[in-house]
N, C-alpha and C positions, 0 to 999 in steps of 0.2 A: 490803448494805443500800442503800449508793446506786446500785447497779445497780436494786432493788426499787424504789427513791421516782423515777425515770428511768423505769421504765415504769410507774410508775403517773401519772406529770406526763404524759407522753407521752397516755395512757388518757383521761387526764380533756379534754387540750386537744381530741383527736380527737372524742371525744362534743360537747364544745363546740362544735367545725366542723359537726358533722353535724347537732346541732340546729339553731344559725344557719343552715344548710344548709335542713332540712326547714321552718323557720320562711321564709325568700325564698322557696320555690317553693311554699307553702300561703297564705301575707299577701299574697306581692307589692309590697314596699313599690320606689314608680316616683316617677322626678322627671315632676312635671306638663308635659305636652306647649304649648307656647309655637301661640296660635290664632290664626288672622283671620279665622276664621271663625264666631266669637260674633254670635249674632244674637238681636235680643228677640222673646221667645216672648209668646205673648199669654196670660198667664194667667186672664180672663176667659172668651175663648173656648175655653178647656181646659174650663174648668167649664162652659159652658153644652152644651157636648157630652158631658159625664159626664153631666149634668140628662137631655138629651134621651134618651140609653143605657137610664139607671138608673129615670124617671118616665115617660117616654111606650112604651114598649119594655119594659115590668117587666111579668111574667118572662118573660124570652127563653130559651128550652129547650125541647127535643125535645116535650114536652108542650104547648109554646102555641109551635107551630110558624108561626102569622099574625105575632107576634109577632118571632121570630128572622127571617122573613123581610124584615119592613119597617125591621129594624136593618142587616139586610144593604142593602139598599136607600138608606138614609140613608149609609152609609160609602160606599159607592159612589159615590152622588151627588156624596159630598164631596172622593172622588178625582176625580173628572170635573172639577170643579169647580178644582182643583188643577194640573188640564192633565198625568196621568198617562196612561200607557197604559194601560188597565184592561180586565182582562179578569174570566173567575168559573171558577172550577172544582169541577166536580160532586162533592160529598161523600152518598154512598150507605150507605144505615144501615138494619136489621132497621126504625127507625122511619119510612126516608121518604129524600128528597130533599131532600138542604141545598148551601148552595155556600160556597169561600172566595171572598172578596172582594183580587182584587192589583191593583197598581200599579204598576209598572213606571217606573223613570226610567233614564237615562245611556245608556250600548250596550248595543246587544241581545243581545251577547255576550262572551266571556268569564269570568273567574271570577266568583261572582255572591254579593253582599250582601244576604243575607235578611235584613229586619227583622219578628214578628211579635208580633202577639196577638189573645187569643181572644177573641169578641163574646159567646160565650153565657152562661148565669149556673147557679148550682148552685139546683134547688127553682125558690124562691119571693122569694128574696131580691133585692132591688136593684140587686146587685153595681156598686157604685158604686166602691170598689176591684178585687173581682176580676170584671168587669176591663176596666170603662168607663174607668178610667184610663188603660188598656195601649191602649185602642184610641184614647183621645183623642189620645193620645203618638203613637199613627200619623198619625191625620189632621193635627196641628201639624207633624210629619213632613214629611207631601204636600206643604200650604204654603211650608216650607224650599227644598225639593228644586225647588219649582216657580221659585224665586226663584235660586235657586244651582243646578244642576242639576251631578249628581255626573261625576266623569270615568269612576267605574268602576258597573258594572252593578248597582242596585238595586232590589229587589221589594219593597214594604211586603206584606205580608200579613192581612188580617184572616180569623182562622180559626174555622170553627163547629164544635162538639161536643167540644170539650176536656173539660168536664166529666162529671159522671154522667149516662145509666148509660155510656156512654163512654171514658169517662179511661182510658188507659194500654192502649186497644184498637185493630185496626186500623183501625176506624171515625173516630179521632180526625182532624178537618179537617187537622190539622198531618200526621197519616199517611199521610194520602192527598198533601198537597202535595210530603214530603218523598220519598216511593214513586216519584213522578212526574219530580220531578228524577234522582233515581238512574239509571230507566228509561231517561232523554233520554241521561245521560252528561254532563250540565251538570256541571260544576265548581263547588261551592262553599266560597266563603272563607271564609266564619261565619254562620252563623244566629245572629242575638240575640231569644230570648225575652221581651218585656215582657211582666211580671206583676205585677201591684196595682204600680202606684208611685206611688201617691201618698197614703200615710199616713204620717205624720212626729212623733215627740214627742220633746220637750225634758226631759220628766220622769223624773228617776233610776228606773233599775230597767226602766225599759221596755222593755226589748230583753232578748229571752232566745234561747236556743241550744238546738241539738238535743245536742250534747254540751256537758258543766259547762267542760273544759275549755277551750271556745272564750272566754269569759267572760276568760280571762285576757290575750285576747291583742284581743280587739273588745270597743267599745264599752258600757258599758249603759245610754247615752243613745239611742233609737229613732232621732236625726236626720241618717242619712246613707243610701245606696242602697249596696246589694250587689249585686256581678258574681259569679252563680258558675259553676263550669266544673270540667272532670274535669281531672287531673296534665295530660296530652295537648292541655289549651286552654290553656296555660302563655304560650305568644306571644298568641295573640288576646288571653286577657284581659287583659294587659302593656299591649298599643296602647290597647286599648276604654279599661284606666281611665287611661290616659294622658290620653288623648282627654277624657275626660269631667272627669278634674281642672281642665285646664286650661280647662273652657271656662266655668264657676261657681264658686262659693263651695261650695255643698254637697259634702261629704264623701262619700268614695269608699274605701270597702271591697271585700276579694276574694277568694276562698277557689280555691284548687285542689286538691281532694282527691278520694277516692274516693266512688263516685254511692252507696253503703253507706250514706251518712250519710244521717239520716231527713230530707227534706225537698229535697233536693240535686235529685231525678228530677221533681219534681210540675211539669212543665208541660209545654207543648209543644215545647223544645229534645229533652226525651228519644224523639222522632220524628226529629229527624235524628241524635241517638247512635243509634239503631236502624238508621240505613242507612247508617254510617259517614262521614257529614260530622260537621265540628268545630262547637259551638253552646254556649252561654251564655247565662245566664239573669239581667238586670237586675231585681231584685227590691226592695221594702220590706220582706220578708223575711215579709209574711203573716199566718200564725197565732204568727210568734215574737214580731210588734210588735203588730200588729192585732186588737184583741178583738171586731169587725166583723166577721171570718172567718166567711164563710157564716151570717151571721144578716139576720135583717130589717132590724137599724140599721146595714148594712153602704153608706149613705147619703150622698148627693152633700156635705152639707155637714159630714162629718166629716174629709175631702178637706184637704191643704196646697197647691194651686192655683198657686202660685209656686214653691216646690221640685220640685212634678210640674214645671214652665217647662225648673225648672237640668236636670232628668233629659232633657228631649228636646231641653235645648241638647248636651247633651252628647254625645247619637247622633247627633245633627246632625253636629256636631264631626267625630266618628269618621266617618263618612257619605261626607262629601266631603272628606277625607284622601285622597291617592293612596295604593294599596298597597304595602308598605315591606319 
């Protein structure tokens, strides 16, 4: 009998370990990284670069291609402007001729820090989240980097065709960028996909999940930014939400799990999973927080303009860290 309660005390501790176990390497709970390198983002300027995206540039898609051009054109502009190396690359599609938009700061070589996001919009809609936010968050970006310039090689990206008919094809701007690095033999450390970050709520219940049981273990307050990443981005996203705790107040969540999960694959990191670089996804987390998701009110002033700030202090952060 007590040899029985012996292996069964044994049974129960080991489960114990292995859940606390599977719980650190899916949560990631990190002591916040200690910065000097916080800096004030202009949250005004965030937003008036959502405005210009989301109203003068509405809709930016395959279908109003004058459109998705003079968006490219304005990001451009705004790297130049920035004092990046900037260059365009050719993205070719059954609809035409599009480009991404990069930037370039630090050496020209070595392993390389991709930051991106996508400029185009789904339909007809605004996309003042998805995903004039992502790209405002680059060009505050450019401005950073132009002021502190990184020790290790970084590319902003602003990428076109992510969305429909598009998405998850070799067409995607992000496909052809990440096809191209492979091609070269560049080396990269991480890609970070920004996507919609900048919808934020304080109100219970707000935040929902692709599985019930995430619920138990995150938030259901909408008001913090998600890093997500496959088991295998286990260190990247260690540093990133290091990085990013430590450089704001807002709340930093992070999942490392299997891309299985509904919503895990939806952006343009799952282009560099496809050519075997490591990449992660900064998110507001979407259609889980965001009832704007691909609709008409998906609008510049439904926007939190000062937490979008904490999220591009926090890449910043991560950015110009030496690699560790």
């Amino acid at each position: 009998m007590i040899a029985r309660r012996l292996v069964w005390s044994s049974s129960l501790l080991l489960a114990g370990v292995i859940l606390l176990a599977c719980f650190a390497v899916v949560v990631q709970p990190v002591k916040p990284m200690e910065s000097s390198y916080v800096l004030p983002v202009d949250a005004d300027r965030l937003k008036q670069h959502v405005i210009k995206l989301s109203q003068e540039f509405h809709p930016r898609n395959v279908a109003h291609a004058r459109n998705l051009d003079a968006a490219a054109a304005y990001i451009r502009g705004e790297f130049v402007q920035a004092g990046a190396r900037v260059s365009e690359q050719a993205v070719t599609a059954p609809a035409g001729r599009f480009r991404n938009v990069i930037a370039a700061y630090g050496p020209s070589d070595g392993p390389l820090l991709v930051i991106g996001a996508h400029y185009d919009t789904d339909g007809d809609t605004p996309g003042a989240d998805d995903n004039a936010s992502g790209v405002a968050g680059l060009l505050e970006l450019a401005r950073l980097l132009q002021k502190h310039p990184p020790t290790r090689a970084v590319e902003l990206v602003a990428y076109s065709l992510e969305e429909m008919p598009y998405f998850k094809t070799e067409h995607m701007g992000s496909a052809h960028h990440a096809r191209a690095l492979r091609a070269s033999g560049r080396a990269v450390e991480v890609m970070i996909s920004l996507e919609m970050i900048g919808y934020f709520s304080d109100e219970p219940s707000s935040q929902t999940y692709p599985l019930p049981g995430l619920s138990l273990v995150y938030p259901s307050h909408g008001n913090f930014i998600a890093i997500v990443g496959r088991t295998n981005e286990w260190r990247e996203t260690r540093r990133l939400k290091a990085a990013m705790r430590g450089a704001s107040p807002l709340p930093v969540h992070s999942i490392n799990t299997l891309v299985a999960i509904p919503g895990f694959d939806l952006s343009d990191h799952q282009s560099f999973w496809n050519e075997g670089f490591p990449a992660v996804m900064v998110t507001d987390t979407a259609f889980f927080r965001n009832p704007h998701y691909h609709a008409r009110t998906d609008t510049f002033d439904t926007l939190d303009y000062v937490r979008l700030g904490n999220v591009v202090q926090g890449v910043f952060t991560f950015a110009v860290i030496e690699t560790r």
